[in-house]
Each structure stands twice: as structure tokens, then as C-alpha cells.
C-alpha positions in Angstrom: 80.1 112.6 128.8 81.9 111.8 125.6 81.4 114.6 123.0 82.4 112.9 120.1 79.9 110.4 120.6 77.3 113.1 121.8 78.1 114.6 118.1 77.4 111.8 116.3 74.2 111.1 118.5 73.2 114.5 117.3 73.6 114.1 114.1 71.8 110.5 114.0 68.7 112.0 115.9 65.5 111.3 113.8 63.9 113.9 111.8 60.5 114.6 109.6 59.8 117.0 107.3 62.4 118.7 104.7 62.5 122.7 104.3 59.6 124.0 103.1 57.6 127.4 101.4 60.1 129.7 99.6 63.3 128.4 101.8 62.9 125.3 99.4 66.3 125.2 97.4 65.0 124.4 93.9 67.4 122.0 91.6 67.8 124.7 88.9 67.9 128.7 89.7 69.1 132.0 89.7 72.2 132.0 91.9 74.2 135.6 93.1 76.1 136.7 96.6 72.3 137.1 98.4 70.8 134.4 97.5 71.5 131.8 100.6 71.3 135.3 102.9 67.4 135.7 101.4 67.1 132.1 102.2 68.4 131.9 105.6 66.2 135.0 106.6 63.3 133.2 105.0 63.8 130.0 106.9 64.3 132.2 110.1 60.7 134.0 110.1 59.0 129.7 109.6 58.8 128.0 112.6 61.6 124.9 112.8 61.3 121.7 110.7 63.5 119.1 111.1 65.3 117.1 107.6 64.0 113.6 106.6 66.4 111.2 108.1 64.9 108.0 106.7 66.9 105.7 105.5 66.8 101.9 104.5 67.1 99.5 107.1 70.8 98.6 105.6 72.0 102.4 105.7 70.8 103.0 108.9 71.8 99.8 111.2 75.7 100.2 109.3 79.0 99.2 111.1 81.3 101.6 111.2 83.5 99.9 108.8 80.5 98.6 106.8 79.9 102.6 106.2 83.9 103.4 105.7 83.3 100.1 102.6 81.4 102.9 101.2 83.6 105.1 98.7 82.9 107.6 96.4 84.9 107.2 92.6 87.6 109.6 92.3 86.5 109.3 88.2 83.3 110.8 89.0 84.1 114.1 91.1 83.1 117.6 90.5 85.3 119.0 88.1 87.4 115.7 87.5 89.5 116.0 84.3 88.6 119.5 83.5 91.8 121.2 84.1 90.9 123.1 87.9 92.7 122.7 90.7 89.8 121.7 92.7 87.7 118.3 92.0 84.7 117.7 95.3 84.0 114.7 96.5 80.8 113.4 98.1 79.6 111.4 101.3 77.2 109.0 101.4 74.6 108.8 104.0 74.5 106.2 106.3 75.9 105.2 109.9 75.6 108.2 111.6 75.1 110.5 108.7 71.9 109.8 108.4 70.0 113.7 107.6 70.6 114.7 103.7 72.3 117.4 102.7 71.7 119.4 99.2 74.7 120.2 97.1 74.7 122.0 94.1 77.3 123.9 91.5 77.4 127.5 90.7 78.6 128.4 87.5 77.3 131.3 85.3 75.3 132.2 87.3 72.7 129.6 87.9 73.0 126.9 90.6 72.2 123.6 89.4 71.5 120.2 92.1 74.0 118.1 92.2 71.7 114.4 91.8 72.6 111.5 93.6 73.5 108.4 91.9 74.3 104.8 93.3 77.0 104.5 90.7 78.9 107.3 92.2 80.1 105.2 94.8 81.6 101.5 95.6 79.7 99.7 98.1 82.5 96.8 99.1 79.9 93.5 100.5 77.2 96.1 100.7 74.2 95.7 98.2 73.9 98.9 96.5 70.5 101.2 97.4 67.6 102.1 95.1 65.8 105.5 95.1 67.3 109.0 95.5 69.2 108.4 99.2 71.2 112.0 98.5 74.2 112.9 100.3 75.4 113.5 103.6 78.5 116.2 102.9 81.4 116.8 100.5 85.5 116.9 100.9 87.6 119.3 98.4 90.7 117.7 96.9 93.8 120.1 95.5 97.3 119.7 95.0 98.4 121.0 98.3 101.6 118.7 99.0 102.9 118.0 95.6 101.5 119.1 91.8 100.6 115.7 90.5 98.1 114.6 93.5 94.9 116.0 94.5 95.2 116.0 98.7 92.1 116.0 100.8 92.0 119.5 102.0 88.5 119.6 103.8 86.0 118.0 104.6 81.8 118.9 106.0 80.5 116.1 107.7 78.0 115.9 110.3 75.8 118.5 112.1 77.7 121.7 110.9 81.3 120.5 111.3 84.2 121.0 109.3 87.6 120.3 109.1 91.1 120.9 106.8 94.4 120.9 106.8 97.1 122.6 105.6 100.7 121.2 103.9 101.9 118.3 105.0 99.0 117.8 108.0 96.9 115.2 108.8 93.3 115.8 110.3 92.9 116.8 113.7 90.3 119.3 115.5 87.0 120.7 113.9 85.3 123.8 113.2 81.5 124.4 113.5 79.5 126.9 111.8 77.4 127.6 115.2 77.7 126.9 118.8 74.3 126.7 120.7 73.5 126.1 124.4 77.1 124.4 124.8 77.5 122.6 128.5 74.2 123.8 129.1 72.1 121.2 131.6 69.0 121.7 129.5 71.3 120.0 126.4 73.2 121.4 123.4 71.3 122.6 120.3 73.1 121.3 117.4 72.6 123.3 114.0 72.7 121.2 110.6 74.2 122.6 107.3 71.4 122.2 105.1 72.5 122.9 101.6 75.7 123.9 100.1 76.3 125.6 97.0 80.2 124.9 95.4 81.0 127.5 93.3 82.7 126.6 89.8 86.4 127.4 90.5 88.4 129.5 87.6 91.1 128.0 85.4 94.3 127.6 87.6 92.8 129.6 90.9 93.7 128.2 93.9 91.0 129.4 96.0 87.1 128.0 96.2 83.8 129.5 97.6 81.4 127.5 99.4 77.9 128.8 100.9 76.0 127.3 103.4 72.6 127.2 104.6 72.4 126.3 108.5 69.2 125.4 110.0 68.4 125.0 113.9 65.1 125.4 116.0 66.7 128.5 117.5 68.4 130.0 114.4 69.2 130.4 110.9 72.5 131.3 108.6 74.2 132.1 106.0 77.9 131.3 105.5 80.7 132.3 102.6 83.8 130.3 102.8 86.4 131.2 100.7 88.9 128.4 100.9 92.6 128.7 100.5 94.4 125.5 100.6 98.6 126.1 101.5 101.5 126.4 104.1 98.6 127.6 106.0 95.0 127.2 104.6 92.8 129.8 104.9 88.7 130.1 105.0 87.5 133.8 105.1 84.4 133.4 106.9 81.4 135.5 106.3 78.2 134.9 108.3 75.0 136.2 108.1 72.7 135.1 111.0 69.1 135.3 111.9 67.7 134.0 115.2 64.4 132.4 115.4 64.5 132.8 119.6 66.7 135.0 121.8 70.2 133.6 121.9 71.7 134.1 125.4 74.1 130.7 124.7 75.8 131.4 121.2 79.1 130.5 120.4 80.7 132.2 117.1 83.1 130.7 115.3 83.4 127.4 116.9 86.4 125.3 117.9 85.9 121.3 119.2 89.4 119.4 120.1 90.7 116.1 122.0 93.1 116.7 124.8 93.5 113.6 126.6 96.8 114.1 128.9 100.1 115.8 129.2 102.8 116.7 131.1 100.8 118.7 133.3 98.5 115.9 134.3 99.2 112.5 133.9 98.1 111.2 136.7 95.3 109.0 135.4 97.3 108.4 132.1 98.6 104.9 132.1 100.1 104.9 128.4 103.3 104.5 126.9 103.3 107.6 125.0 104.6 111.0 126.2 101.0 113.0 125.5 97.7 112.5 123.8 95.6 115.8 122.3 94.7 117.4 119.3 95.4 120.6 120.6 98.2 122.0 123.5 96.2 125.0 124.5 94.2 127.8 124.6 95.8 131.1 122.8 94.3 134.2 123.4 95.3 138.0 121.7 92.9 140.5 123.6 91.6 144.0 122.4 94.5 145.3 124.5 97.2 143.5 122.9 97.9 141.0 126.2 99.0 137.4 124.4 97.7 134.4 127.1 98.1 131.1 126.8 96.1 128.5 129.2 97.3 125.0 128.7 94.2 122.5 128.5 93.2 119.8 130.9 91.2 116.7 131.4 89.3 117.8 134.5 88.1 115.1 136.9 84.5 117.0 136.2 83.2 119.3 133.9 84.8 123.0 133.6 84.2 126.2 132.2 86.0 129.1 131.9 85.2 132.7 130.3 87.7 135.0 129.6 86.5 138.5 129.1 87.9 140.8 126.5 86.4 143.6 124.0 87.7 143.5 120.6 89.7 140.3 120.4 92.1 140.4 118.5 92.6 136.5 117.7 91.9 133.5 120.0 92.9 129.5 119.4 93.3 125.8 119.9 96.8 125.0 119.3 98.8 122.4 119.0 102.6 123.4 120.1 104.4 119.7 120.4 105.8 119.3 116.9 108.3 116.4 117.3 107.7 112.7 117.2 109.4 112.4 120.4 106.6 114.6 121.7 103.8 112.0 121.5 105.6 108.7 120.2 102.7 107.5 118.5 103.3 105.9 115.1 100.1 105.4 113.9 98.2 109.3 115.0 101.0 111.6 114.7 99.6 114.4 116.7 102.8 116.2 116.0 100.9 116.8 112.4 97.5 118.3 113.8 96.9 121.2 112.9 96.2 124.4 114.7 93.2 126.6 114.6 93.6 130.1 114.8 90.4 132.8 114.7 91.2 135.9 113.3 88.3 138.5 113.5 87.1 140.8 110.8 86.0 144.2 112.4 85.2 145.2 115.8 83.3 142.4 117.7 82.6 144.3 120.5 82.3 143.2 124.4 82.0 139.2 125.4 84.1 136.5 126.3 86.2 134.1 124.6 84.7 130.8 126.6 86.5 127.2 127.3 84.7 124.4 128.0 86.8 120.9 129.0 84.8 117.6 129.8 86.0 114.7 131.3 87.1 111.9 128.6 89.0 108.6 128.8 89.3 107.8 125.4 90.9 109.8 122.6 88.4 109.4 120.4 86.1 111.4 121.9 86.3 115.1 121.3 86.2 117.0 125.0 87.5 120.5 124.5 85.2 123.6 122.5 86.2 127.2 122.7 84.0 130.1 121.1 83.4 133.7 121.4 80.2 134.4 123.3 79.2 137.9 123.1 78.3 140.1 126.0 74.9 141.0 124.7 71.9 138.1 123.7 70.8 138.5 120.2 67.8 139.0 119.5 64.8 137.1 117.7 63.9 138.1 113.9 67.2 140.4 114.2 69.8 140.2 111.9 73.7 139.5 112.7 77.0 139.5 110.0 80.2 138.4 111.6 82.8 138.0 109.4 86.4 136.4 110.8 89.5 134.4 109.1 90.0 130.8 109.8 93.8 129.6 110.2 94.7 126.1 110.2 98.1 126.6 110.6 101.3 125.3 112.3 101.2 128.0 114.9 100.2 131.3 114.9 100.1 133.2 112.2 100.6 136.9 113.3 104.1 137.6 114.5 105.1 138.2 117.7 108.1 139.1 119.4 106.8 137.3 123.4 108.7 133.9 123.8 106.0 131.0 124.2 104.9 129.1 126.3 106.5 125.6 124.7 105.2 123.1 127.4 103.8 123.0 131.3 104.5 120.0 133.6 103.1 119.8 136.9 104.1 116.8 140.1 104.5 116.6 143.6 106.9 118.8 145.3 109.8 117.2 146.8 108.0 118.0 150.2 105.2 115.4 149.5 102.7 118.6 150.0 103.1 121.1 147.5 102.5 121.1 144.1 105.3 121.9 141.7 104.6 123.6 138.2 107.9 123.9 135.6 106.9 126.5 132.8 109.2 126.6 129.6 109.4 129.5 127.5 111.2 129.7 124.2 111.7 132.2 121.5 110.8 135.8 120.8 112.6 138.4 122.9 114.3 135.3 125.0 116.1 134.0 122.2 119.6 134.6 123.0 119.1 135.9 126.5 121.7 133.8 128.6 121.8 133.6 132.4 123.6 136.4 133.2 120.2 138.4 132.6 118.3 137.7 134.8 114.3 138.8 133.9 111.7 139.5 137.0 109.1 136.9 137.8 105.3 137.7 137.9 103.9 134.7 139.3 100.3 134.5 141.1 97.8 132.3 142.9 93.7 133.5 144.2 94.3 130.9 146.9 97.2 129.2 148.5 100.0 130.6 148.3 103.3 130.5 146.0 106.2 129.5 147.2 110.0 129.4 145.6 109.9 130.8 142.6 112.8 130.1 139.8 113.6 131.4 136.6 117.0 130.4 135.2 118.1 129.6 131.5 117.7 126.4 129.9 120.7 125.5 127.3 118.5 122.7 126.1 116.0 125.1 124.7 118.3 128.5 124.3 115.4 129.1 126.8 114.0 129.7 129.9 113.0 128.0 132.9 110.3 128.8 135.1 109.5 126.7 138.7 107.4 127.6 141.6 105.2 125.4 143.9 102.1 125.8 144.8 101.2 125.2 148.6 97.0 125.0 148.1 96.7 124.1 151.9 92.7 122.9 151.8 91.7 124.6 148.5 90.1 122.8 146.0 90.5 125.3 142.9 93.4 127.4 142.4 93.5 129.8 139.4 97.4 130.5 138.9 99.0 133.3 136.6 102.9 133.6 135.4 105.1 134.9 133.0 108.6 137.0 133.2 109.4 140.2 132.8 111.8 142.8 131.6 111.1 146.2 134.3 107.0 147.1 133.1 107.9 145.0 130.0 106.7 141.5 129.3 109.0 139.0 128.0 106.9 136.5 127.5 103.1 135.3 126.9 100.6 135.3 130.2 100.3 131.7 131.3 97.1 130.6 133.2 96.5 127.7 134.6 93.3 125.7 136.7 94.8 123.8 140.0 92.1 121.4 140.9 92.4 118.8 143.3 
């Protein structure tokens, strides 16, 4: 399975008839904080009906770099040469991108259709279309690395993904509005963003509010993103959603990454550089305050993992190796990905924070998707608000005084048996802490059984070392826990891990 390619499938699946009744976004209207909530609860109550993919024979049967010869003019972006600090640009359809999406402006409030026009865009060898094609998503540009440039700060493209980036970054892992039926042997659901509305920004604001409108046969929603481009850039999330059937497999607040190999498993990597992955690993703040970090994998078969918690606190994909030397790769520079921190709004209640990592050998294929699941289904014609703070970040923004976990490497034990794991913590209340203090080890297995456990200081890192081997006699799947400890105290975060053979 290769889910980037399972994405774009998805998206290029063909469709029939465009929204209809009241849910129909008119070019010219009325436009306030409940509008695209009155139109997602509309939509919900009509049974589903799919977007009119059809496209000309040219559009549809593109190359991929036939498609990427298709660029929009800077001169002719929202809000070019007005004086804002925002200007949107538009994607054409085409390729994969083949349903349309509406876009319009908001400004005094009325929201007017943005119309396409074949003279927005370049076409390179292609011949341009005829007829209203429309578009298939929009990218924000701002000054986010120096004042005289507008940077690509995020992008919607495809299904209901997004991605962004913060200072000095370069794309990496994606967002998605909804999660529905993910890993599940009947097939994922994948919900389309339907309509946008960009709302005019003010003179010399640095933020920007975009709403949504997601459609899918199962649900419905409405979504406010304020965006705040910066060190970090910021999208306040607020969701309104409306279920058309009873949703068992939901994931809020989606995350989808590459993780390709490591340290910790390179044993089908043969590649000169020293890791491949948009993301490290899992991060995980529970109700309770416990901070666990779970290091991802490319499993020889497909895994999922739950991790049950009530009133998260934050959860993750992030990307901790921040040094060429890390990856040696001169052309992707994972070392600039960013990471993606959740940060809920409110009490979300009981459920679990759920990992799902699929086999992949190719690194252009995204494999890894994290969510929050709740604990109880949500039911049809109800209504649901979840409101949480996007993070794409350098590492994680709350402050913490735990040392890390900075990386995980894994081999054969010098016995030929066992298996060896080497944990490095850095940072945080180990910072400074030499070798004549010695912290206590909590190190674990459900099976096997551990054997020589070490934790001594590292003066490469000012920190410390952990070791242990595993001896998983005829077990197949080993779930391991470590970190070290001060008395009751911990020192540093809770590290999980999956053995599989």
C-alpha cells in the first residue's frame, strides 16, 4: 500500500453532480461567522452528491510535469499590489486534481466568487482550455523569511489536505480537515473541501481567515482557520461537524507523514544517507501531564496503535533531526520539515490518540497518519464543535523541563541473539547532570525479557545514554517502555517502542 498514491487516487476518483438545494454557494451573497456552519448542516440533512470531475481529455490524461508547466501569474493574485501582507494564489485542475473547488473573497461583508480565467495561468507546451474549468485549491504567500518577498506559507490541495511552513522551512507532512475509516479493510472515506471563502485581510495584519466547507458521504463541516504565518505558524482551528451516518472511525485533527528508515531500523535501507522521514516520532502530552514519545517505524506489515488518554493535552508528528549530517541529503533537506504539533481547545474528553504506520519503499509515498479518535461514536444529524491550535513548528511549542528523546538506534547484540536498543536523551533537567549522578532506570518489556541495562553520560551530547537488550526468545511483537528517573521523579520523556520480528 502506498498512501500517497492512495491520496491522489482518491482525489482523481470520478464524480457527478455538484452541491445542490440551499447548500449551493451562490457567486454573490451575504457572508458572516454562520454562514458556512448553516451550510454544512444544510448539506448534512441531503443525501451525498459527489463534485463534477469532468475535465478535457488534455487536463485529465496530464503528466505530472505537463501539470507542474501549469503556473498561476504572480501579477494576477488576490490582493497583489494592494499594500496587504497576504496575496492567494490559485491551482489549476488537472492531473490528479481533477474535482473543483469554489473560492471566493470576503470583504464587507458580502462574499463574492472568485471566476476562473485561462489567462490567470501560463500553460508552458500546453494549449490553453476553453470554458469555465475552475480551480482545484489556493496557496497563501507572505513575507515570512524576509520583508521584500512574499514566501509560500500554505497550501490546500487535494481531498482536504493542507500544508505550511513556518520560517525558514521547506514543505514536509500534511494536515487534513477529517480522518474517516482510516486502515479500515472496507477502505478509507476521503472528505473533499468543497468551497473556501478567503477573507479580505486588514492593512498590515499578519494573520488570515479561511473557511471551509467539507463534504463526504458520511459527513459534513465547517472549518475557521485563522492563519499565522512566523517562527512558528499558527492555524487556530475551529470545526463545526455534522454527520450524515454514525461515525465509529473518525479521526480529528489529522496528521499524514513519510517515515522511511532510521537508526532504529535500517535493515532494509540500502541508501547512502543517514535517515529518510518527514517526521521522527510520535509526541504525546496526556490529560495527566505524562510526556511520551514513540519513535516511528516502517513495519514489514501494517500496524496500528491506540493510545488511550482523556483530556490530551497535545499530541504530534515531529521531526527532531535538525542537522544536515542527520539525513545528508542535498536536494530534500529533511532537517527543514517541519513539525506538527495539536494543541486542543477545551476538554476533549475520553478516546485515543491512534498511529497508523504502513509498509512503504519509496519516500514519496506518505505511510504514517496519527488522529484523535474519540471514545464515543458520533452520532447521525448531531452536531459536533472541536476547536484545537495547529503548530508547525521546529519542536514543541509548550516548555518543558523532561530531557528528550534525541534519537533511537536498534542492532544485533554482540551475542548474535539479542536485540540491542541505545536511547539518547538530551536537555531539560539532564542538562548539566554529569556522571557522578547517577539517575534510576525504568525500563520494560510485555514479553521477553530485558537484559543489561545502562545509563551513563554522554559528553558528546552533555547527555545521556541509555542501552539495554532485548532477549525476545520466540516472540514476535514486543512492546517496550523506558526512560530514567530521579527517586518517583522522571527525568526524562516515556519512550515506547514496537519490537517486531
Amino acid at each position: 500500500m502506498r498512501r500517497r498514491d492512495i491520496l491522489l487516487q482518491a482525489v482523481a476518483l470520478p464524480f457527478a453532480v455538484a452541491l445542490a438545494g440551499t447548500a449551493r454557494a451562490e457567486e454573490s451573497s451575504p457572508f458572516d461567522g454562520a454562514t458556512v456552519r448553516n451550510l454544512a448542516r444544510d448539506l448534512a440533512q441531503r443525501a451525498y452528491q459527489a463534485p463534477d470531475a469532468t475535465l478535457p481529455d488534455p487536463l485529465k490524461n496530464l503528466e505530472y510535469q505537463d501539470y507542474r508547466a501549469i503556473r498561476f501569474d504572480p501579477g494576477h493574485a488576490l490582493w497583489h499590489g494592494q499594500g496587504l501582507r497576504f496575496t492567494a494564489e490559485f491551482f489549476h485542475r488537472g492531473f490528479l486534481y481533477k474535482e473543483p473547488v469554489k473560492i471566493f473573497e470576503v470583504a464587507n461583508g458580502r462574499a463574492e466568487l472568485i471566476r476562473y480565467s485561462p489567462d490567470l495561468f501560463t500553460f508552458g507546451k500546453l494549449k490553453p482550455p476553453t470554458g469555465d474549468i475552475g480551480f482545484a485549491g489556493f496557496r497563501l504567500h507572505h513575507p515570512l523569511n524576509r520583508p521584500d518577498y512574499f514566501d509560500e506559507v500554505c497550501a490546500f490541495l487535494g481531498a482536504s489536505y493542507f500544508r505550511a511552513v513556518a520560517k525558514g522551512q521547506g514543505y514536509g507532512l500534511s494536515a487534513r480537515g477529517l480522518a474517516i475509516k482510516t486502515a479500515d479493510p472496507v477502505g478509507e472515506e476521503f472528505p473533499l473541501f468543497r468551497s473556501f471563502w478567503l477573507e479580505r485581510p486588514g492593512k498590515g495584519s499578519d494573520a488570515i481567515v479561511v473557511h471551509a466547507l467539507l463534504d463526504s458521504p458520511s459527513a459534513a463541516a465547517a472549518f475557521r482557520f485563522t492563519v499565522r504565518p512566523g517562527k512558528q505558524t499558527v492555524f487556530d482551528t475551529e470545526m463545526a461537524l455534522y454527520p450524515r451516518t454514525d461515525l465509529a472511525a473518525v479521526g480529528i485533527a489529522p496528521l499524514t507523514s513519510m517515515f522511511l528508515f532510521d537508526a532504529n531500523d535500517r535493515a532494509r535501507a540500502d541508501d547512502y544517507r543517514e535517515a529518510v522521514h518527514d517526521s521522527t516520532g510520535l509526541l504525546l502530552w496526556t490529560g495527566k501531564g505524562e510526556q511520551v514519545w514513540r519513535p516511528l517505524a516502517n513495519p514489514q506489515a501494517l500496524q496500528i496503535s491506540a493510545f488511550a488518554d482523556s483530556g490530551p493535552r497535545g499530541f504530534g508528528l515531529m521531526q527532531r533531526g535538525r542537522s544536515f549530517g542527520d539525513y545528508q541529503d542535498l536536494e530534500a533537506h529533511y532537517e527543514n520539515r517541519p513539525s506538527l504539533w495539536v494543541e486542543p481547545i477545551g476538554d476533549w474528553g475520553e478516546g485515543v490518540v491512534a498511529l497508523v504506520e504502513i509498509p512503504t519503499n519509496r519516500e514519496v509515498n506518505d505511510n504514517i497518519v496519527a488522529f484523535w479518535r474519540p471514545h464515543d461514536p458520533l452520532k447521525a444529524k448531531g452536531e459536533y464543535t472541536v476547536n484545537y491550535r495547529l503548530h508547525w513548528c521546529w519542536s514543541v511549542p509548550a516548555g518543558t523541563t523532561l530531557a528528550e528523546v534525541s534519537g533511537t538506534r536498534s542492532g544485533l547484540a554482540g551475542d548474535q541473539k539479542n536485540r540491542l536498543f541505545i536511547i539518547d536523551f538530551v536537555g531539560g533537567v539532564l542538562k548539566g547532570r554529569r556522571g557522578d549522578a547517577l539517575p534510576t532506570i525504568d525500563v520494560g518489556a510485555s514479553k521477553g525479557k530485558i537484559e543489561n541495562p545502562v545509563a551513563e553520560f554522554n559528553p558528546a551530547t552533555g547527555g545521556w545514554r541509555l542501552s539495554f537488550q532485548l532477549d525476545q526468545g520466540s516472540e514476535t511483537l514486543v512492546e517496550l517502555h523506558a526512560r530514567l528517573m530521579d527517586g518517583e521523579n522522571p527525568l526524562t520523556e516515556t519512550w515506547l517502542y514496537r519490537w517486531t520480528a
